[in-house]
C-alpha positions as CSV (number, residue, x, y, z in Angstrom):
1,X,-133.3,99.8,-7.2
2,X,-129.8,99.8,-5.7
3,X,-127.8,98.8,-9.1
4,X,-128.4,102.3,-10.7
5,X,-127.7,103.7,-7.5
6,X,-124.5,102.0,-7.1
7,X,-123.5,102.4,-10.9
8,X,-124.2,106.4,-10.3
9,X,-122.1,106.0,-6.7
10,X,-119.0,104.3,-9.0
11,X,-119.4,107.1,-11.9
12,X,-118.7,109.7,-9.0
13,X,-115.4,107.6,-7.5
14,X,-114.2,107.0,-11.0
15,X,-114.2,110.7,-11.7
16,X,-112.6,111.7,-8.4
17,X,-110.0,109.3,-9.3
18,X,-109.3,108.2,-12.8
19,X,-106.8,106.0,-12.4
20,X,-108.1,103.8,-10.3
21,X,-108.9,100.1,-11.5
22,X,-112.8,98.6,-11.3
23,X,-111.3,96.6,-8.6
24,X,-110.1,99.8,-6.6
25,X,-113.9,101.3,-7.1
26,X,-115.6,98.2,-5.9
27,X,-113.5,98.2,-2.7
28,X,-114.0,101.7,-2.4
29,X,-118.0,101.6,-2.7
30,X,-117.7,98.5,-0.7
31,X,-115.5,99.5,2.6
32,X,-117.8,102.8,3.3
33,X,-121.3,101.4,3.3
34,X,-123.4,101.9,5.7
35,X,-123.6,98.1,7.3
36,X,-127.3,96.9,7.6
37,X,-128.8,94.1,10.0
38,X,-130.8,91.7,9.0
39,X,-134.3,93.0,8.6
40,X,-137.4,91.2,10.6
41,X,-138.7,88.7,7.9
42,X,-142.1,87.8,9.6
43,X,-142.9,90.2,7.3
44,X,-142.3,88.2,4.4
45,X,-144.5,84.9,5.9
46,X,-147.3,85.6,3.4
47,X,-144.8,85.7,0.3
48,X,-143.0,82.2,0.3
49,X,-140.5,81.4,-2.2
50,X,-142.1,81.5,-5.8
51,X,-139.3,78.1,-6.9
52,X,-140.1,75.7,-4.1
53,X,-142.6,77.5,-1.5
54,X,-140.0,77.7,1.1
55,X,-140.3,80.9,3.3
56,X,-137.9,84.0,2.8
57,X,-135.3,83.7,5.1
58,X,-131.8,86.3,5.5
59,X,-129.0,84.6,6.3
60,X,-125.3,86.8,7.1
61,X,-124.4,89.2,9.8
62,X,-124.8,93.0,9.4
63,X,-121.2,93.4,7.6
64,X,-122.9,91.5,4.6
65,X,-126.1,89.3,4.6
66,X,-128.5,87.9,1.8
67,X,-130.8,90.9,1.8
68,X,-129.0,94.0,2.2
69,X,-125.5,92.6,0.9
70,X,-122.5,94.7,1.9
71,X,-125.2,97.8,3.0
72,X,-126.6,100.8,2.2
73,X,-124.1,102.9,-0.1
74,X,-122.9,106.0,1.4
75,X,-122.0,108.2,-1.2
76,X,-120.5,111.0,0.6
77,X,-118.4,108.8,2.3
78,X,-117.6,107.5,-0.9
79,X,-116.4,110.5,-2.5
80,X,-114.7,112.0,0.2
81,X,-110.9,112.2,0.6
């Protein structure tokens, strides 16, 4: 569920600034996220891996890790100025 959040979050930062490049958007969306830890995966024990079996595992620190990526968007940090 994050991409259409994401694509909604870059729509807002394009219209605020027009001229900016996709590259300028990402960074943009990217440097004012929220930063999330990784989250307790015992959770996950009774769901292993559907390719080999092995167990869900999040590897990273909370800047960016393998569940949660660079965060939680924060839009009105985002948008703001």
């Amino acid at each position: 569920m994050a991409s259409p959040h994401v694509a909604g979050l870059a729509a807002l930062v394009k219209s605020q600034h027009p001229g900016w490049s996709t590259g300028a958007v990402t960074a943009r969306i990217t440097s004012t996220a929220d930063a999330m830890a990784c989250p307790d995966t015992s959770i996950y024990a009774p769901f292993p891996a559907v390719d080999n079996g092995a167990p869900q595992v999040c590897t990273g620190g909370t800047g960016y890790n393998s569940f949660n990526g660079h965060g939680q968007v924060n839009a009105l940090s985002a948008v703001s100025n």
